[in-house]
C-alpha positions in Angstrom: 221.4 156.5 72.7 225.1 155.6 72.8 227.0 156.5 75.5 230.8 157.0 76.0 231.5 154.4 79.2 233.5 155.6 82.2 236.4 154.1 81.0 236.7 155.4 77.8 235.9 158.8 79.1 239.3 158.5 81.1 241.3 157.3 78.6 240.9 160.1 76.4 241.7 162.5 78.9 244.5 160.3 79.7 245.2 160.2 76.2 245.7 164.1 76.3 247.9 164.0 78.5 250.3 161.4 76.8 250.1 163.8 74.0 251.8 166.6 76.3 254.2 164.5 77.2 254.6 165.6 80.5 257.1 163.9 82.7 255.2 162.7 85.9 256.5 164.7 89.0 257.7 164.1 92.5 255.0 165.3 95.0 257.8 167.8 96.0 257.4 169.5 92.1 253.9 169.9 92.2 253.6 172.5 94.6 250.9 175.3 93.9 252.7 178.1 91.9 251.0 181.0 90.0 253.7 182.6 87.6 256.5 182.7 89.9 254.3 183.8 92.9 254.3 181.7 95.7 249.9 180.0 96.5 250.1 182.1 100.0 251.0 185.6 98.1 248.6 184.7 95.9 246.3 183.8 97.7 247.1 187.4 99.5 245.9 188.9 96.1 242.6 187.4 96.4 240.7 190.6 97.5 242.0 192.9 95.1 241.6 190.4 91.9 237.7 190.1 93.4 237.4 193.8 93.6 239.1 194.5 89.6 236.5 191.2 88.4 233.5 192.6 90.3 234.2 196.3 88.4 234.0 194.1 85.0 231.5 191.3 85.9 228.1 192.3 88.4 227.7 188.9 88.4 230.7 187.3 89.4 229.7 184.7 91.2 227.5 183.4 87.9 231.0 183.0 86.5 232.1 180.3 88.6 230.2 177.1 87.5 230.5 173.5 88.9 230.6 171.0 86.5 227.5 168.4 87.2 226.0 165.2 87.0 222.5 164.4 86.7 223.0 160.5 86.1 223.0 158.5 89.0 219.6 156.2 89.5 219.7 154.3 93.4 216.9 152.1 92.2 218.9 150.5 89.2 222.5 151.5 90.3 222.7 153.9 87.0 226.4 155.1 87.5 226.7 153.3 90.9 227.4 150.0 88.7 230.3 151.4 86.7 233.8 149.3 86.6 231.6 146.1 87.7 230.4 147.3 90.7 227.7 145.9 92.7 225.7 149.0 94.9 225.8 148.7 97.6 227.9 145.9 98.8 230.4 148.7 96.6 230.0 151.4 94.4 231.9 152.8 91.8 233.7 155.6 93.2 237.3 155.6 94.9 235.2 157.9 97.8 231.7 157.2 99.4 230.0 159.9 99.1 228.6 161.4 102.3 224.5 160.8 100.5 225.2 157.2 99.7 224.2 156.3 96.5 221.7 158.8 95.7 218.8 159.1 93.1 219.6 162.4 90.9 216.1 162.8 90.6 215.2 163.4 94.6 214.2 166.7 95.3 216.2 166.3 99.1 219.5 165.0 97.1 219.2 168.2 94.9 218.2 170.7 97.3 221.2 169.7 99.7 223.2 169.8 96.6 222.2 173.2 96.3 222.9 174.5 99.7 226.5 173.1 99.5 226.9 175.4 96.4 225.4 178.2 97.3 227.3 178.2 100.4 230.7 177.5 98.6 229.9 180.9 96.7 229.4 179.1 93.6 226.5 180.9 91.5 225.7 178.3 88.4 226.0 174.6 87.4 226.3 173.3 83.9 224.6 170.1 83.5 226.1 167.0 81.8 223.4 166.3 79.3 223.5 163.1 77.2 220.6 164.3 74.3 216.8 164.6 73.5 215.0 162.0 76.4 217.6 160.8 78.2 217.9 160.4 81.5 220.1 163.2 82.4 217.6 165.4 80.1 214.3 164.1 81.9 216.3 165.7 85.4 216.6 168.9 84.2 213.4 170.1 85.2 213.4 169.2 89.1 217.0 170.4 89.1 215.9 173.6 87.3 213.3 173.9 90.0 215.4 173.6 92.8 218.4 174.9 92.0 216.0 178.3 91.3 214.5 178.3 94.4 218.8 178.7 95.9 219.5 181.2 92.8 221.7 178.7 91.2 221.7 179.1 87.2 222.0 176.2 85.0 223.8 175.8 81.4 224.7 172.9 79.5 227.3 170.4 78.9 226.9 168.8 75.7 228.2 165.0 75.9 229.1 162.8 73.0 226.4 160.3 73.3 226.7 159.7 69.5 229.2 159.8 66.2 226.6 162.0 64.8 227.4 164.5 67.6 228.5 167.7 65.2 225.5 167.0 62.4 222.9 167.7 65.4 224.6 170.0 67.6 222.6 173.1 66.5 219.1 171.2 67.1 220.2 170.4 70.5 221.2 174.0 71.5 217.7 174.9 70.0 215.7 172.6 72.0 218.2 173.3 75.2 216.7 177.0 74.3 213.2 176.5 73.8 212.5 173.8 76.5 214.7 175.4 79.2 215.0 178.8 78.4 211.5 179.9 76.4 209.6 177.4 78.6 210.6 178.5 81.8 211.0 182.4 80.8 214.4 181.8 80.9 213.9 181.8 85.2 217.0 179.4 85.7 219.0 179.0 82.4 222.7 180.9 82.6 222.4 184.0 80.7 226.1 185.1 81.4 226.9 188.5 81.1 230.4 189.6 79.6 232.3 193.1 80.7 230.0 195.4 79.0 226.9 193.8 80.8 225.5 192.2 77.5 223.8 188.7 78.5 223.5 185.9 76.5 223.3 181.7 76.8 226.4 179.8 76.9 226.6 176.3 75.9 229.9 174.2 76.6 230.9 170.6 75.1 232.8 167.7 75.7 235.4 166.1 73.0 234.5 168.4 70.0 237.7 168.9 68.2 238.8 165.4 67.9 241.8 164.0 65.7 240.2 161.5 63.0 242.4 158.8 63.7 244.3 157.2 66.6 247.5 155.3 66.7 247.8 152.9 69.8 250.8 151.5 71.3 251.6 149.1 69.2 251.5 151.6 66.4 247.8 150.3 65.2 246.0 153.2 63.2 242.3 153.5 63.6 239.7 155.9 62.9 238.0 157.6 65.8 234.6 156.9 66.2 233.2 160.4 67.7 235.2 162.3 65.2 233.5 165.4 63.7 234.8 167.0 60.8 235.3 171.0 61.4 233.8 171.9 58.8 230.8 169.9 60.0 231.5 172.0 63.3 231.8 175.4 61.3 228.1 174.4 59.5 226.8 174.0 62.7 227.9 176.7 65.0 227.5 179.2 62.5 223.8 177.9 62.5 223.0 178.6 66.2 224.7 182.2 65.8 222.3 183.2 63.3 219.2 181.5 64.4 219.7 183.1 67.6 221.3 186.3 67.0 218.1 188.2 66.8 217.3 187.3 70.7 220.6 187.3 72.3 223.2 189.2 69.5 225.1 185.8 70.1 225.4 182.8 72.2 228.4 181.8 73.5 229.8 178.1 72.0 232.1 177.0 73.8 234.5 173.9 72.5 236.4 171.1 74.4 239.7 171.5 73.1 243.6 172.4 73.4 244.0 173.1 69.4 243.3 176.9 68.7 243.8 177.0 65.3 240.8 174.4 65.2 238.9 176.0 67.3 239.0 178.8 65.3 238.5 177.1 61.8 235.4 175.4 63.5 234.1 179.0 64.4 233.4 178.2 68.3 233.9 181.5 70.2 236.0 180.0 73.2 237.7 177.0 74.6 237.4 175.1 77.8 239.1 172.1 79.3 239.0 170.5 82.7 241.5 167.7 82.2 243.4 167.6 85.8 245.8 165.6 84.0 247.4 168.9 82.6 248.4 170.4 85.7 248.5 174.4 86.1 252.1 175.0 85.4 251.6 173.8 82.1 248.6 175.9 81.4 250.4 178.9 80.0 251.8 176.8 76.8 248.2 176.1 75.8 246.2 179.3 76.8 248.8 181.6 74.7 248.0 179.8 71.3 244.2 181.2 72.0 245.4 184.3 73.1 247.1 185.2 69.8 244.2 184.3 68.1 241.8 186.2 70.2 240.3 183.5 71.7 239.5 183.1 75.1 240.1 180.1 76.9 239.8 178.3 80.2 241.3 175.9 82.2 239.1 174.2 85.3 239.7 174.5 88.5 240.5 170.8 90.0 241.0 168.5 92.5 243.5 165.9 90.5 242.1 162.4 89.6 241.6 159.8 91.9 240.1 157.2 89.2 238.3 153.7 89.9 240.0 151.2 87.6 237.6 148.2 86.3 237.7 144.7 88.4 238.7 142.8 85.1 241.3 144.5 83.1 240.8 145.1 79.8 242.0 142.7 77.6 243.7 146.0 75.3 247.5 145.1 75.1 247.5 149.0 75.4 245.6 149.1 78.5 247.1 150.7 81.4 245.6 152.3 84.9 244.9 155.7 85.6 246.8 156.4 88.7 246.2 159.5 90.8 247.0 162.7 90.0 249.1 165.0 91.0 251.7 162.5 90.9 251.9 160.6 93.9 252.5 157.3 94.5 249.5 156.8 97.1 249.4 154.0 100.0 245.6 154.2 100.6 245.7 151.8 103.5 248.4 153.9 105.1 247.1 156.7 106.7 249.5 159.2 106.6 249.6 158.7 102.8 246.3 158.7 102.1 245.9 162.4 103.7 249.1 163.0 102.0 247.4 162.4 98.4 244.2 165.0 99.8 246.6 167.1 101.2 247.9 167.5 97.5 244.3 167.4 96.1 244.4 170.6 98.1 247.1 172.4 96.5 245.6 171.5 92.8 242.7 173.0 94.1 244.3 176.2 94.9 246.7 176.5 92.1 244.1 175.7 89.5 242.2 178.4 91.0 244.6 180.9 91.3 246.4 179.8 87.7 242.7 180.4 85.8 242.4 183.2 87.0 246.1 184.7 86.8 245.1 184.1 82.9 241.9 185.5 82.6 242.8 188.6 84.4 245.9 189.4 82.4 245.4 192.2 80.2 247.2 190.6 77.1 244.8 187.4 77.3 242.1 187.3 75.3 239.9 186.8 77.8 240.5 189.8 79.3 240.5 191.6 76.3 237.2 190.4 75.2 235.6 190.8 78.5 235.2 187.3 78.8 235.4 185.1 82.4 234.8 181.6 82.8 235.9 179.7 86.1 234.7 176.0 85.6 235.1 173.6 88.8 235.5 170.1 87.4 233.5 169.1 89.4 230.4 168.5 92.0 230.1 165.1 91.9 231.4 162.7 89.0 232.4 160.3 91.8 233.6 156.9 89.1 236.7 159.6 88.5 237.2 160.7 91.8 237.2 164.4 90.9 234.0 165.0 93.2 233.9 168.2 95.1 230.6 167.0 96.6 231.4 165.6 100.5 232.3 162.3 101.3 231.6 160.3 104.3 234.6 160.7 107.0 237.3 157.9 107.4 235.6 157.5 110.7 232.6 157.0 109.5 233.4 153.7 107.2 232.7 150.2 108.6 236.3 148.5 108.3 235.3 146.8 104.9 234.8 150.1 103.6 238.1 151.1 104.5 239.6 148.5 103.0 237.8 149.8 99.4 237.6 153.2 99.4 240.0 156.2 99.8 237.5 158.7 101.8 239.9 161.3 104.2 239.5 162.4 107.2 237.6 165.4 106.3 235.1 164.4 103.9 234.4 168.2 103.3 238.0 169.6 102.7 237.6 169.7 98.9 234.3 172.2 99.4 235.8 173.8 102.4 238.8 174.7 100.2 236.9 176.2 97.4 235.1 177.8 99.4 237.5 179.2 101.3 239.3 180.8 98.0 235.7 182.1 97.2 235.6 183.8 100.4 239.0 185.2 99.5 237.6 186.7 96.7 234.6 188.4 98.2 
């Protein structure tokens, strides 16, 4: 199957955000805000916004979902090889994780996976899932195992593993339903409930309302390969609502994208996007369109990226290097700005938490008016973009070389401490 590489996957979402046009900011401007609350006061809040979600939603902590990836091999260096990396002299990742270079597949890799969620308060994944046989599908049955055994639910994260992504999306979603849902008697798939307690499969995707062309920077027009046409989108969705409609009154489709108006004329019944490049303060611009069309919509919460560029540059004219984000113009051999950059990483963390759920539990949001809540955490452990809430070793830890090639803090846990802190907050 066709797979969108690690590098293209960043340049989109870099793409999106040279399409918002955002200025890059001075570490000083991207201090946590919610609104025009201050992170601590927030933060303050935290036990009474847990006790008006868990009147709506019994089964809050279902709501908060880590965004995961089944698709690392140790034996071939699947994923570990990225950006011409050779495991495991290096790896590709800007942090070693605090596993090594593990096998997705190993039942100890996934079980301590599933203790560090379960005790960051985090009740569901949703699995990155790249089609019918392919590695990430033949994992979601030992995951599904384990991750049962911790009561951890599982949905799924449709990738774009081909052009033809819209014209099979409903067959997909059926087989996601009948060989992890009817299979298993539905003992692990995410059935998540909304505010009147109704409980139904929700199924999320990556880059489904894409523009059909692409200008680059030398103002070169081309035609984007995993464009869908929404009508294509509309065929489709509207064929997993009634196929399924008998069983569950109506799964949840959730699309990948910043356009309501699309998102609506493809007939998706939310939207979603994790992109840390748009940073929280920004959010409200975005999740107002949906709003007046009585959509809900999510941002994730995030650490920032902290990408691993390719050894050879691409030989695109247009080419240019993700740098970290928030903005900060990092010294990763310099220790006091390297914990500088995590000690940012932080604050995203919080203010994407707070900010998603500042939205979700206004009253004039659609969300809230729907009785819709959906916290994704982007993510657990996609390690090539540095966005890994999975630990990492400790600085102390690295051999000098190490040091030299990787970015790891002096707290490999702080990411999941932080979340789970903010959980805690919550109750």
């Amino acid at each position: 199957m066709r797979r969108l590489p690690s590098l293209s996957r960043r340049a989109f979402l870099a793409g999106c955000a040279a399409v918002i046009g955002s200025a890059r900011l001075s570490s000083g401007q991207d201090r946590p805000r919610v609104g025009t609350t201050d992170v601590g006061q927030a933060i303050e809040r935290l036990p009474l916004i847990g006790e008006r979600l868990r009147a709506r939603f019994a089964d809050l902590h279902r709501h908060f979902i880590f965004e995961y990836y089944p698709w690392y091999d140790s034996a071939t260096g699947r994923h570990w090889s990225d950006a011409e990396r050779t495991p495991p002299a290096e790896v590709s990742a800007s942090s070693l994780p605090l596993l090594g270079t593990y096998d997705s597949r190993s039942s100890q890799v996934i079980e301590q996976h599933a203790r560090w969620i379960k005790d960051a308060g985090i009740g569901a994944i949703n699995l990155s899932w790249w089609g019918v046989g392919s590695f990430e599908d033949q994992a979601v049955h030992p995951i599904m195992d384990v991750m049962r055994a911790f009561d951890i639910k599982v949905m799924f994260h449709l990738e774009p593993y081909s052009p033809r992504r819209g014209a099979q999306y409903a067959d997909d979603i059926t087989y996601l339903l009948r060989e992890y849902g009817d299979k298993r008697r539905y003992d692990t798939l995410l059935l998540l409930q909304d505010a009147n307690g109704r409980a139904a499969p929700i199924f999320k995707s990556f880059v489904t309302l894409l523009s059909p062309t692409s200008t680059n920077c030398q103002g070169v027009t081309s035609p984007v390969e995993l464009f869908v046409p929404d009508d294509i989108w509309r065929q489709q969705v509207v064929r997993v609502h009634r196929d399924f409609a008998p069983d569950f009154g109506q799964v949840t489709l959730v699309a990948d994208s910043l356009d309501a108006a699309r998102t609506a004329a493809a007939g998706f019944d939310a939207g979603a996007v994790g992109n840390p490049y748009i940073r929280p303060g920004q959010w409200e611009g975005y999740t107002a369109a949906f709003d007046q069309r009585d959509i809900p919509f999510s941002f994730a919460v995030n650490t920032g990226f902290d990408p691993l560029p390719p050894k050879t540059p691409p030989t695109d004219p247009c080419y240019r290097p993700s740098l970290f984000e928030p903005s900060y113009d990092v010294q990763w051999n310099v220790e006091a700005s390297r914990e500088h950059a995590h000690r940012l990483a932080a604050a995203r963390i919080k203010a994407s938490f707070l900010t998603t759920l500042a939205h979700q539990i206004n009253p004039a949001s659609a969300n809230w008016r729907r009785g819709f809540l959906l916290v994704p955490v982007n993510s657990f452990n996609e390690w090539n973009e540095g966005t890994a809430f999975e630990p990492m070793k400790s600085y102390r830890d690295l051999t000098g070389a190490e040091r030299a090639l990787y970015h790891n803090p002096v707290d490999g846990a702080y990411r999941l401490d932080t979340l789970k802190a903010l959980m805690g907050e919550l109750g």
